[in-house]
N, C-alpha and C positions, 0 to 999 in steps of 0.2 A: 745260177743258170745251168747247173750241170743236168737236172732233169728235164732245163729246156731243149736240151743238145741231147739227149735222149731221146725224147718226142722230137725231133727231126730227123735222129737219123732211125728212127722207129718208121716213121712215113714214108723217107725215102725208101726203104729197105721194102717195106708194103707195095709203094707205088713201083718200084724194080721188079718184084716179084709179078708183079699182076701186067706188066704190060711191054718189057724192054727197055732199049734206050728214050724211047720216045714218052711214053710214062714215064720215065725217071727224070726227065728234063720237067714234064707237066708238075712232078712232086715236088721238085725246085722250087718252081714257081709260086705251088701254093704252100711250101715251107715258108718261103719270103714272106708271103703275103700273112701266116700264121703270126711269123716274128712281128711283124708291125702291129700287128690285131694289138698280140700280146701287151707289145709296149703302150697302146691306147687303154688298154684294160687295166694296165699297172697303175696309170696314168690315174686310171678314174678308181680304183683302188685306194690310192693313196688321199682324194678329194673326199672319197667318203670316209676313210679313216678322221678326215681332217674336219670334218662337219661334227665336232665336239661342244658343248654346252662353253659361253664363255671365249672361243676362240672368235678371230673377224673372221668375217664373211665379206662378200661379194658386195654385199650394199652398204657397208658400212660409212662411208663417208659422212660428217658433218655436220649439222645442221645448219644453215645459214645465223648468226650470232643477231640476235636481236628481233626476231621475225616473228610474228604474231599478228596472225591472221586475222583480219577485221571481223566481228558475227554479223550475218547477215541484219537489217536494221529490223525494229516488231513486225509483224503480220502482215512480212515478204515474202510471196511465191516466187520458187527459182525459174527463172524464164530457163527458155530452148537455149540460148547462146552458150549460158552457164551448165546446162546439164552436159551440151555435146563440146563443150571447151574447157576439158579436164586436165588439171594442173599436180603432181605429185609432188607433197612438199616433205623432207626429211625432217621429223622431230625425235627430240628426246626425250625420255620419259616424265623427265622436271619442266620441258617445254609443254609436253603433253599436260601436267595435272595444272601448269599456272596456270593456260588456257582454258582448264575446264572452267575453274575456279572464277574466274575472268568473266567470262561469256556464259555461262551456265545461265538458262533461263529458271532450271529450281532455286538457283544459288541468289537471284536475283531479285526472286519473288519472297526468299526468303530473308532476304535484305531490307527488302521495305515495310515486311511486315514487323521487323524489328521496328523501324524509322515511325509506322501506324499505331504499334504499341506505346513508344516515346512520346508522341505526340498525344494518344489519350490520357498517359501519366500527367501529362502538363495541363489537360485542360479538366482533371481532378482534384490537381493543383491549385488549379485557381479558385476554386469554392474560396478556399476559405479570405479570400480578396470581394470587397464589396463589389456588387455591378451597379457601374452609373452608366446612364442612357441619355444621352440628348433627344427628346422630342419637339416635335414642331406640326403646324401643320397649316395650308392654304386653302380657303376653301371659297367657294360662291354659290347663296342658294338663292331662287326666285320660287314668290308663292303668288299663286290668284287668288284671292278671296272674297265671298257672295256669301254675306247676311241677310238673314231673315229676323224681323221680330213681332211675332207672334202677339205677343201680351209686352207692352213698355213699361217703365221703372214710374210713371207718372203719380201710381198710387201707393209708393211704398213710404211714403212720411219722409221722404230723406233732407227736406230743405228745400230752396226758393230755387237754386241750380238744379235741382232735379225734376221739378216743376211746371207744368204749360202757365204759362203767364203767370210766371213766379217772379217775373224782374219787371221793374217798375223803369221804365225811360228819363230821361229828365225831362222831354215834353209831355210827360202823366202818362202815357202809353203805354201799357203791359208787354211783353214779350218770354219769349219760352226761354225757361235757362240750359244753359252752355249743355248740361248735360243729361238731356229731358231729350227721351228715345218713346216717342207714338207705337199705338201697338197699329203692327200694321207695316214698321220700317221697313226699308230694305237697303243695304248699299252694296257698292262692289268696291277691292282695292288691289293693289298690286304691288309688291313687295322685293326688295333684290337686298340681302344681306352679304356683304364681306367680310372675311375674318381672319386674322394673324393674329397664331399664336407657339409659343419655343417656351422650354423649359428643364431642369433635366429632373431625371428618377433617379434614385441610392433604393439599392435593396443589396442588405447585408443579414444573413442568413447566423444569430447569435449565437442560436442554439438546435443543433443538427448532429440523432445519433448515427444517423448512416453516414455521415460523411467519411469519417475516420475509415471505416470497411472497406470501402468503394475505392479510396486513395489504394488500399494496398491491395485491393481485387488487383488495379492497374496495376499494381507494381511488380506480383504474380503473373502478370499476363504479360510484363515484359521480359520477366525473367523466363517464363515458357517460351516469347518467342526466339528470345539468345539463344537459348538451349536446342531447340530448334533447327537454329543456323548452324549451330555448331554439329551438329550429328548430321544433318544434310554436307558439313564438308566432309566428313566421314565416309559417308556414304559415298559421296560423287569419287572421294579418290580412291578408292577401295575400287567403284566401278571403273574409272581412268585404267587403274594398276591393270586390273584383272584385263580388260579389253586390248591395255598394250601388250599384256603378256601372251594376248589369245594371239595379238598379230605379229609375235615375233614369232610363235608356235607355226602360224601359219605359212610366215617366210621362210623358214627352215624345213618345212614339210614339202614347199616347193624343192628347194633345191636339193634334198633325198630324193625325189621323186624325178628329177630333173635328172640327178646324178644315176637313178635306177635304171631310167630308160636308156641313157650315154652308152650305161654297161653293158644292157641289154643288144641295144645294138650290135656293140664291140663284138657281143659272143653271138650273135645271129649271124653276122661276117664272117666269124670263125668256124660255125657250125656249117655253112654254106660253102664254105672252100674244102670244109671235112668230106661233105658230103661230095664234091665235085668232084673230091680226091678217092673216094667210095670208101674214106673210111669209118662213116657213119650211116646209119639206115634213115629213109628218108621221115621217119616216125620221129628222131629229134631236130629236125628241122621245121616240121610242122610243129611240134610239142614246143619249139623256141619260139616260131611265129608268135602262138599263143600267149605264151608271156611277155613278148613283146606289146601284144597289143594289150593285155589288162597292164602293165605298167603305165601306157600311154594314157589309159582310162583314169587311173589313180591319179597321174599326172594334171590331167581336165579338172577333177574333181577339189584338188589340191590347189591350182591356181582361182578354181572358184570359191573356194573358201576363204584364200585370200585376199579378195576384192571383197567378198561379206563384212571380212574382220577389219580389213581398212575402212570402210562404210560406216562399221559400227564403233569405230573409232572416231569418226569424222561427224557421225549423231551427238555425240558425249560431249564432243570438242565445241560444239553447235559453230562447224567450219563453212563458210560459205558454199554452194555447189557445188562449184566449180572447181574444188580444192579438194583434191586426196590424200592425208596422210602418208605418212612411211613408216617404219620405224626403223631409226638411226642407230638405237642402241641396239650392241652384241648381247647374247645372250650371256649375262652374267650369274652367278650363279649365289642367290642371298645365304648368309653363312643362318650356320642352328641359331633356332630360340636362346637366348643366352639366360632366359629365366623360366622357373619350375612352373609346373600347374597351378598351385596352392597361391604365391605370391602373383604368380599372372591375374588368377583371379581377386584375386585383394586389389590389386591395383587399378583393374576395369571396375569394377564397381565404386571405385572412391572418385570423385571427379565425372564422371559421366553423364554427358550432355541428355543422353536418352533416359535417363533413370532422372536426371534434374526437368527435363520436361514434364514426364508423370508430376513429380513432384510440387512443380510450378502448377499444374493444373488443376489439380487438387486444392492448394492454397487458394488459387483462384475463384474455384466455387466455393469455400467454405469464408473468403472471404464476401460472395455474394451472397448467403446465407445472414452472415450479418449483418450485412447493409439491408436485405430485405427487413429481417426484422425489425434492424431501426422503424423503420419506416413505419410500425405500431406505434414507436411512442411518438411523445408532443415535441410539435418542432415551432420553435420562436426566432420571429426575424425582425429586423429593425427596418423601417421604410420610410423615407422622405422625400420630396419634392417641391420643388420650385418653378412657379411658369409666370410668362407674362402675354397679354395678348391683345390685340385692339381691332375694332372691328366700327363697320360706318352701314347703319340700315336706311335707303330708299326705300320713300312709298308715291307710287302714283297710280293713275286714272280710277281718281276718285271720285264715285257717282253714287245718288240715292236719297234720301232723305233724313239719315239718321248719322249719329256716331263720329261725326267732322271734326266734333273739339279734338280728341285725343291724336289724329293723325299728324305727324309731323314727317316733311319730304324728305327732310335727310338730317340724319343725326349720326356724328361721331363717338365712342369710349373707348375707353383704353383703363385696364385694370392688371393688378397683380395678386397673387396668391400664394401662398405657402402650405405645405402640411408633414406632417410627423408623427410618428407610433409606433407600435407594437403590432404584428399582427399573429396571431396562434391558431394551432392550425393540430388536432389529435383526430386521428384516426379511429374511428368507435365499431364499425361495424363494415364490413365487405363482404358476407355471404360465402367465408372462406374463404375465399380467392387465395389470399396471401398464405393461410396455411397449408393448401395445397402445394403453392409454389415451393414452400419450405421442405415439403419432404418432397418434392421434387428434386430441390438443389443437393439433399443430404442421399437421395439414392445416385446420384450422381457421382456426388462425392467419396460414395463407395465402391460407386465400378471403379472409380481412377485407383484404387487401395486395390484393388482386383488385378488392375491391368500393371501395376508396379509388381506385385509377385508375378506377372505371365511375362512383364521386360527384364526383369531379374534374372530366370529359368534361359529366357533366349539369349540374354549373353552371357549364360553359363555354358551353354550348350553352343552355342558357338564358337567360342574361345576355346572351349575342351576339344571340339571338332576340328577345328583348326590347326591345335598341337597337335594332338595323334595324328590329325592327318599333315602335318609338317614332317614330324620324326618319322613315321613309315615311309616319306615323300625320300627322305635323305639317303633312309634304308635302300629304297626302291632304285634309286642312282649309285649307290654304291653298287649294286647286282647289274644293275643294267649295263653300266663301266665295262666289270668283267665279263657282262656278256657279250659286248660288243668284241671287246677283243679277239675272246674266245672264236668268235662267229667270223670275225675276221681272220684270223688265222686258219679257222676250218673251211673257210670257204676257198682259198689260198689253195690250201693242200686238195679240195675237192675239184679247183681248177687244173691244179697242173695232171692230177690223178685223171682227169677226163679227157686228157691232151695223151696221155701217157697209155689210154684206153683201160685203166682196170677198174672206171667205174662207169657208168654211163650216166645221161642225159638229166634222168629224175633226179638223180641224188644231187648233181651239180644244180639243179634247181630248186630243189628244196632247201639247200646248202644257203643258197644267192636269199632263197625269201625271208631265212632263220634271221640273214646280213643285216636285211632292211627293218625284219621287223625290231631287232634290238635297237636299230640306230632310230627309231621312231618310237620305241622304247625308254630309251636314254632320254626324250627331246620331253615327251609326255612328265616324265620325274620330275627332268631340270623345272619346266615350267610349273608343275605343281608343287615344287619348293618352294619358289617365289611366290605362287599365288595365297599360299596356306599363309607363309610370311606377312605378307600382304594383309592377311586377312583377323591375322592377330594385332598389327599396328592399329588396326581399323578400330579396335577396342582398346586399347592403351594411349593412341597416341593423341598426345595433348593441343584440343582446336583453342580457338578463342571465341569467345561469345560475341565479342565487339566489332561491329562489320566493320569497322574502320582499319582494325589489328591486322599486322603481317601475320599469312597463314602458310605452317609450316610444307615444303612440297616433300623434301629427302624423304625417302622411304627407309628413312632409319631411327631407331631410339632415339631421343634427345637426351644429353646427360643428364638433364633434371631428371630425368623419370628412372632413368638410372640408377640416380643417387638415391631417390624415392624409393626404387625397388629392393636396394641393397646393390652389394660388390656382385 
């Protein structure tokens, strides 16, 4: 404090000079009023010292222990109530990804497509199980029928029943026999048939070369969709991490900017009591206005970022409307890669969901390649059946002259039948179709050999991207550290030096912006330590295929992989 008591009795001595008793009492007064500034300024000096990566903060509090926000239900629009009835909830980063994880509409979609995949496995499965079919069936048909005949049977030699006066009576009288049709007949009749009948079918398929294929097309296809699920958890926490880290970024930007403005204040008070006191020109008290009001701006800008980042947290989370994120967690600060370049990569590429996906897709078509061509050669199946059925035919309004013996009004039957075989079945000729298909499936089958070298290269290049940019992340907070201090300490001495008059206005400003920009410097590092972190588990760390399996949330190595990687 000895150069504070400098700077007072510097002002006082100033304000004496320039005015009498009467200015030396006003110099008092804005001495006092300097001492309090000062103490407010020290005050918020020591806030921004203390806004370090890792330390608490203001929001730190809790998360409520078990809380997990219900997701809105399918293809619900947020009503007005929910948009303008916003709720702030504290989570933590492990609350943050189980919820992603939870709720995720990708993570969900990619669940069932697992569960679609399962299920086609099964119903490829079943080929090689005969199919029996129960059949049956009820029917009722009615017919009109109108004969004509033209030329009758009378002259074709067939016997005395086919005959005109082919039958002799017992009183000697001739008559036409029972089925002696005059040419010239004509009749009408009318018909109503009912019919039940049930039985069952076997078709069992003995010899079939696509089947074999086809089973394990499905099998590839369920293993591409695991593989799938698994690089999509990947993925969702990798965005989880990165989005929480953007919103701890952005709570801390606030409250530099919060704390910028505090201090700007502090020294606009002080420069204004300078100026009352005449011992500054009014050029830095406009010149502090000024910065006063772009801090305030940074301020605006800052708190809107941080409603984006809480937003876009709350997208990820798929949180109901009405619910805004926080983030609960201090900014802590992830320690170094604990493993080389060389073994990081050996490690991402052995086990990887994205590289087992190509890989699954590939097998996939080439196991469709052989099922098609099966399907050239000869396919033998075994087929049997059994039915029974019974059925009752009316006939009435019968008119005409001819045809009457054979009609009868109602008659019942009832029968059974059986059958058995072989049936074969080769393919000779289709105009190429099939060939075409074939080198359709194998150009296919090559882009996937294509697109494995172009996933390979991206998580080389990824992973490499991500250490270098970890270790210069680490670098970069190491300088940043001492620059903050540094900057604090000079701004320190450019304070009391501008109290003391041997500097002016600019330089304590430019001092003040050097303050902020390290301490938003420092925040930018810490945060891309983590994210880089972050961004290399994304490739090492170990998901499960199995939507059923616990999925890991820590953002930390698991000792399997550890142990896997070496000490």
């Amino acid at each position: 404090m000895a150069l504070l008591t400098i700077t007072l009795e510097h002002g006082r001595a100033v304000a004496g000079a320039a005015g009498g008793p009467g200015a030396a009492r006003a110099g008092q007064q804005h001495a006092a009023a300097l001492e309090r500034s000062w103490s407010r300024l020290d005050a918020e000096l020591r806030l921004l010292d203390q806004l370090l990566p890792g330390t608490e903060d203001g929001e730190t509090g809790g998360a409520a222990p078990g809380v997990t926000p219900p997701a809105p239900p399918p293809l619900a629009l947020p009503t007005a109530a929910q948009l303008r009835d916003q709720q702030v909830q504290a989570l933590s980063l492990e609350q943050a990804v189980v919820i992603a994880l939870a709720e995720s509409p990708q993570l969900q979609t990619r669940r069932l497509e697992v569960a679609a995949a399962l299920a086609q496995l099964e119903s490829r499965l079943g080929t090689y199980w005969p199919r029996i079919a129960a059949v049956g069936g009820l029917s009722y048909d009615q017919t009109a029928t109108r004969f004509g005949v033209p030329a009758g049977n009378g002259s074709l030699g067939l016997g005395p029943n086919f005959a005109a006066a082919g039958l002799r009576a017992a009183d000697g009288s001739t008559t036409d026999g029972p089925f002696f049709v005059p040419s010239g007949a004509n009749a009408t009749l009318n018909q109503g048939v009912r019919q039940l009948g049930g039985g069952l079918e076997l078709d069992l398929a003995v010899l079939d070369f696509a089947r074999s294929p086809t089973i394990q097309a499905a099998r590839a296809r369920l293993r591409q969709a695991r593989a799938a699920y698994a690089n999509s958890l990947r993925h969702r926490q990798l965005e989880v991490s990165e989005a929480y880290y953007g919103l701890q970024r952005a709570d801390q930007l606030v409250r530099i900017r919060e704390a910028d403005l505090r201090n700007d204040g502090v020294i606009l008070e002080e420069v204004l009591a300078l100026k009352q006191a005449g011992l500054v020109p009014r050029l830095d008290l406009l010149r502090r206005q000024a910065f006063e009001a772009e801090s305030e701006e940074q301020l605006i800008q800052a708190r809107a970022d941080q409603a984006v980042a809480r937003r876009r947290l709350a997208i990820l989370l798929n949180l109901p409307a009405n619910l805004t994120p926080r983030a609960a967690d201090p900014i802590r600060i992830q320690p170094r890669w604990p493993f080389g370049l060389e073994e990081s990569l050996l490690a991402a590429y052995h086990d990887n969901p994205e590289l087992a996906l190509v890989l699954a897709s590939r097998d996939a078509l080439a196991q469709d390649r052989q099922a098609l061509a099966a399907q050239l050669l000869p396919r033998l199946s075994l087929f049997a059946a059994a039915a029974a059925g019974s059925s009752q035919t009316q006939q009435w309004n019968i008119s005409g002259d001819c045809c009457g013996a054979t009609v009868i009004p109602t008659q019942n039957s009832a029968g059974t039948d059986w059958s058995v075989g072989l049936a074969f079945r080769w393919l000779l000729f289709d105009g190429g179709s099939t060939a075409a298909e074939l080198r359709s499936l194998a150009q296919q089958e090559q882009a996937e050999a294509q697109r494995y070298a172009a996933s390979r290269n991206d998580i080389r290049l990824r992973l490499e991207q991500a250490f270098f940019e970890h270790g210069a992340s680490l670098g970069r907070l190491a300088s940043t550290q001492r620059g903050v201090r540094a900057s604090l300490e000079a701004y320190r001495d450019a304070r009391l030096r501008y109290q003391s008059g041997l500097t002016n206005e600019v330089t304590l400003s430019l001092t003040q912006d050097r303050l902020i920009t390290s301490l938003v410097q420092r925040l930018e590092a810490t945060v891309a330590v983590n994210i880089t972190y972050a961004r290399l588990l994304r490739e090492l760390l170990p998901m499960p295929t199995d939507t059923e399996a616990v999925v890991p949330v820590r953002l930390t190595l698991p000792e399997g992989a550890r142990q896997k990687l070496g000490p």
